[in-house]
DOKOLZA-55675 format. One record per residue: residue in one letter; x, y, z of N, C-alpha, C in turn. Coordinates in pm, whole numbers, plus 32768, in hexadecimal, padded with zeros to 4 digits. Atoms other than C-alpha are relative to their C-alpha. Layout:
# residues N
AXYZXYZXYZ...
# end
This chain:
# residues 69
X80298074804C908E9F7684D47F917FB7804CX8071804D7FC98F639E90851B804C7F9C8023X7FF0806D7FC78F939D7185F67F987F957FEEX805980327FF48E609D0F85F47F6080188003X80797FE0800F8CEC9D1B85677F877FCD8026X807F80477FE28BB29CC186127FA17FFB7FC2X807B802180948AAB9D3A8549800F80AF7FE4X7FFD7F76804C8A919E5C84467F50800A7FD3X80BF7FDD802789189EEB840B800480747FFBX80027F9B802688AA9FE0835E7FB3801B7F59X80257FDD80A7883BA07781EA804C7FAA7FD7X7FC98042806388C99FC380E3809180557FEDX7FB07F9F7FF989ABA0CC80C6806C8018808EX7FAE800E7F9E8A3AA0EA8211803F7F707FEFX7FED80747FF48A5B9F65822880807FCB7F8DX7F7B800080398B239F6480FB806F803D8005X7F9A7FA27FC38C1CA0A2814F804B7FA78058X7FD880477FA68C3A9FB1829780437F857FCAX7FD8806A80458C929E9481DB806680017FB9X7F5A7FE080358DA89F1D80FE803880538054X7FA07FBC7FA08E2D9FE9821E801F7F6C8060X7F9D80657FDB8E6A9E7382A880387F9D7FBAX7FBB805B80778ED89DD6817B807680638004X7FAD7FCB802A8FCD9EFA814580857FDA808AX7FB880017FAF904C9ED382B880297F63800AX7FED80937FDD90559D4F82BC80377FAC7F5AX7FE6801E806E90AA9D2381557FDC7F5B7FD4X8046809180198FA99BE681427F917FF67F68X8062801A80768F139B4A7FFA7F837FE17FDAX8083802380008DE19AB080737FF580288096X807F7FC37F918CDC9B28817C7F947F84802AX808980607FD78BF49A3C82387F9E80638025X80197FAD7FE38ADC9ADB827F7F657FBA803BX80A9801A7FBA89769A8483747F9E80567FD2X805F7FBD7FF288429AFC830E7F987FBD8032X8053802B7FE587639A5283D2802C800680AAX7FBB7FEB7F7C87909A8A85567F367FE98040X808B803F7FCF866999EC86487F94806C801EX805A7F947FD885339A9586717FB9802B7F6CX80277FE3807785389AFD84E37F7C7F9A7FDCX80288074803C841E9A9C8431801E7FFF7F75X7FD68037807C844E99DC82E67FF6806A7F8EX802C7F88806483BA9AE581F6807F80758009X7F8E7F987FC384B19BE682A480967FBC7FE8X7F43800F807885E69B2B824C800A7FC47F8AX801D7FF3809B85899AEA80F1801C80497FDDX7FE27F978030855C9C3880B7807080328011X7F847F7E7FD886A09CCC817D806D7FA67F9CX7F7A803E804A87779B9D80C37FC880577F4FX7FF17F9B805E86F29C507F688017807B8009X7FC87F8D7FE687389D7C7FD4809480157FF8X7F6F7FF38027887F9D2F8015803E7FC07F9BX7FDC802D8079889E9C6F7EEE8006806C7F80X80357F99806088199D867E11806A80848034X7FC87F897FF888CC9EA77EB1807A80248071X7F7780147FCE89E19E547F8380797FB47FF0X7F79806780538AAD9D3F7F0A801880417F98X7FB07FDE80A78AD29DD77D99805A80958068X7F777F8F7FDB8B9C9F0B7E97803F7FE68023X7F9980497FB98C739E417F63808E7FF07F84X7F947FD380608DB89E697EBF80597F96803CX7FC7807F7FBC8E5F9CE67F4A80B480337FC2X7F717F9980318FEF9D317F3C80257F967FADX7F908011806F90A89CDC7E0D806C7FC78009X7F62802C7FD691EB9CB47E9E7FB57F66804EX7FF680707FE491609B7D7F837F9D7F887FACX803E8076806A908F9ADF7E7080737FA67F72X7F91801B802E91E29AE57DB580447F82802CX7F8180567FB092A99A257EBB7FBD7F6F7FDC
# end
């Protein structure tokens, strides 16, 4: 099981896989998530937050069971 995630990077594709392989192990409903880390420039996390807007959040599969509780 995950304990603990520092940072996940990658395709869109990997990043999400990674993402429901720690939703499945942590059985959590919501995700915080940084896209902006120092050094970025502005243009560059624009784009990576649509990115992951566009093609990683709609895969994330948030668990069921603790959106229930």
């Amino acid at each position: 099981m995950l304990k603990r995630i520092n940072y996940i990077v990658g395709s869109p594709a990997t990043v999400a896989a990674q993402l429901n392989e720690y939703v499945a192990a942590t059985q959590v409903d919501r995700l915080g998530i940084k896209i902006h880390l120092p050094g970025l420039a502005n243009e560059h996390v624009r784009q990576t937050m649509k990115l992951f807007a566009q093609e990683v959040a709609p895969k994330v599969q948030l668990s069921k069971q603790a959106q229930a509780a």
